[in-house]
Every structure is written in C-alpha cells, then in structure tokens.
C-alpha positions, 0 to 999 in steps of 0.5 A: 579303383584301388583301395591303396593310398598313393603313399602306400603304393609308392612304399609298397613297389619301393620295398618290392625292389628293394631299395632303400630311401637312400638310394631312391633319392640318389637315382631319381634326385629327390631329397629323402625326406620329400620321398618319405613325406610323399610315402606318408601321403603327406604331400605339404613339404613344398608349396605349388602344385606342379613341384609336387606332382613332378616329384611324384612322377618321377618317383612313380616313373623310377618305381615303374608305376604308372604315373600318368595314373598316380597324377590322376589319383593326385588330383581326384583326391586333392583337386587339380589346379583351377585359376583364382576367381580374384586374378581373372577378374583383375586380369579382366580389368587391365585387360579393359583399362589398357590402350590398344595399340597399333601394329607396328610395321614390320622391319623391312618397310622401315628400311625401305623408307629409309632407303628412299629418304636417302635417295631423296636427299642425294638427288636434292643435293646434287641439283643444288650444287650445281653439278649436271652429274647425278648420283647413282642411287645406293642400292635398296636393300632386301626384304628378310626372307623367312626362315624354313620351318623345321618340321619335328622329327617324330619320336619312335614308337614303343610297342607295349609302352616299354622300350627296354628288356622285360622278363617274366619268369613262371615256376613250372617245377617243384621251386627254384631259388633265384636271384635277379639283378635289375640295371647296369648301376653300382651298387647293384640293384638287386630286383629280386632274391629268394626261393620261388614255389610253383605257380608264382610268376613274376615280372622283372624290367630294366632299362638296358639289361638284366642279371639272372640266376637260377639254381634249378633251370628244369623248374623255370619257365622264361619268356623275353620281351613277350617271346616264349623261351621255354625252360632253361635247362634240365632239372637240377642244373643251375645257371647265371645269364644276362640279357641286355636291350635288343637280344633275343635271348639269354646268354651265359654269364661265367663272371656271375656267382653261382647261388650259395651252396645251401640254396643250390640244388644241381652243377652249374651249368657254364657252357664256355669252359670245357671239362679238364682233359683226362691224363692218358694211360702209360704204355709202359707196363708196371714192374712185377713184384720181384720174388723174395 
C-alpha cells in the first residue's frame, strides 16, 4: 500500500504534466478551489459522499490515475457510506404501519369490462323499444401487446484498459533533449520538456493523438501501443512526429518547430522537402584576361 496521501498523489502526477489548477479546472469542470482542497486532503468542501467521490474521479480519471483505486483509498481511509440505524428503523415502522394494498388489474381487463357493459346496455335498449332489430355489438377491443425488449448492445472491449495512443519512450544513447505534446487541445498540453539521460523511460498517453520532438533520433528508443518501433533515426538527427488513434507508427510533422538551437545536437530530419536543385555549369567558357 502507498505511503503517499490521496492529496498528495493528485498534486504529484498534476505537476508531472504539467498543468496548472487552472487549467485542471477548465478540462475536468471542477472549481479551483474544490481541486486545490481535495490536493490538501481536505475532502469537507461539499457535503455527501457521492459529490466528492465523482469529483475525485473525474480528477483522478483526467490525471490518468486510476480511479477505481483512489475510491477505494477514499473509503478505507474515511469509511464508505453505510445507512443510518435511525432511517432503517423508522423505514421498518412504515413499512409495519402501512396497509396492504391490492393488485390492481391490469388495463386491458378494465377495457374489456367496459366493452361488455356497453354491449349490455345497447342490447337492453333495443328490446325495450320495441324494435325486432338488434344492434351489431361495437367492436372489442384489443389487449396492448407488449412491447419488444431491446437487449443492450455490448460495449467494445479495450485491450489493456487504454483505448487511445500511448507511447513509451527509453534513452538508449548518451541523452537527447525532447519535448512531448499530449492531446489535440488549445493551448497545448505540453506532457513533457527537457533533456532525458540514459536509461530513463517514460510513458506518454492521450486520448486522440500525440506530438513528439527529439533532438537526437540515435539516442531514442520508441515503442507504440506496445509495439517495438526501434530508433528513430541516426544519431545526431533531429526530428518532429505525430501519431494519432489507430496509426501504427509515427509520422513526420513539417508544421512542428524544431528544438531550440541550444538544445539541438544535429540537422532536423524533414523527409517531405527535397534539398534545393543545384545551379547547372555554364557552357560557355570564361573570357581570357586579355594581355596589356
């Protein structure tokens, strides 16, 4: 079991991102000062039990935490909901004070009693007018057929528990400085920015796609949705790409900027533009110096 508070572990993976309160508030539509008190572990801001723990979902859900686990850390710590001994006693006592009631009958036979009724009454009248003629009985009419039970159409299975784009990255070189933008929002989520030494992985995650910028594409390592990509490039090359839902690999992004010129440690690679074409020789030959 972690030792890290529920506050704690909410503030920690918001900063890893990083994002301010601000901004956590406008995506997830929780007020400010409901996320900041639920980072100080202090979960009074609202009263009832099932606002707070939605709240603390849907903030654990935005942080990508799990937050099934966090409901259960909630509720081990400040106990789940358990009914009050005073409303099951007096819900037992109406329940003993309250008369049974009978079953009432369904609607149909209420329209089928009321349809022989009226059949009565025509057939009486007509004998005691007089008249040999007897009126042709209104139609009955019809029991309600039940209406069809749509069965629910089952939900698509997520393999891994992640429906969206995930990339690990792993420094197998020396270091590479890179930059990794998370989601398709404005202004850009910005997952992460810096210069990563060897050995250190990390994993990025969105929803619909990623933005990814790497100054040295020999030191990198990159795997997508579990499937080993390899290195990027040669060493000392530098690169932007984009991979959205569904692609099984990277592909080259012009429109990105390149990494600033002092983190940069090689050309960037731009596979969709060809080097300028080289100005052909003359033919004619240069004129001689002419004698003095």
């Amino acid at each position: 079991m972690s030792q890290t508070s529920i506050g704690e572990r909410l503030r920690q993976a918001r900063e890893a991102i990083p994002a301010s309160l601000a901004e956590a508030s406008r995506a997830t539509r929780v007020r400010v000062d409901f996320l900041e008190a639920m980072e100080r572990d202090s979960f009074t801001f609202i009263s009832g039990r099932v606002y707070v723990v939605g709240m603390l979902r849907s903030y654990a859900r935005w942080l990508r935490l799990d937050e099934a686990e966090i409901a259960r850390e909630y509720d081990r710590i400040y106990g789940a909901a358990e009914a009050p001994a005073l409303a099951e006693s007096l819900a037992t006592r109406n329940e003993r004070s309250m008369p049974v009631q009978r079953p009432r009958k369904p609607q149909w036979a209420m329209a089928m009693a009321a349809a022989i009724a009226i059949i009565v009454v025509l057939l009486l009248f007509s004998l005691l007018g007089g008249g040999g003629n007897v009126a042709a009985p209104p139609p009955v009419p019809s029991s309600p057929s039940p209406s069809p039970t749509l069965s629910p159409t089952p939900t698509p299975t997520v393999v891994g528990g992640f429906n969206g784009v995930q990339l690990v990255v792993s420094v197998t070189g020396t270091s590479s400085w890179m930059r990794v933008v998370a989601g398709n929002t404005t202004p850009q989520l910005v997952a992460f920015q810096g210069t990563m030494q060897q050995g250190v992985t990390k994993t990025f995650s969105a929803v619909d796609l990623l933005k990814l910028q790497v100054a040295n594409l020999g030191a990198v390592r990159v795997s997508l949705n579990g499937k080993d990509l390899g290195a990027l490039g040669p060493a000392g090359q530098a690169g932007s790409y984009i991979v959205t839902k569904g692609d099984a690999g990277l592909t080259p992004d012009p429109s990105t900027t390149v990494p600033p010129p002092g983190q940069r440690s090689g050309p960037v690679v731009s596979p969709l533009r060809s080097p300028p074409p080289r100005p052909a020789p003359s033919s004619s030959p240069s004129p001689s110096p002419t004698p003095s």
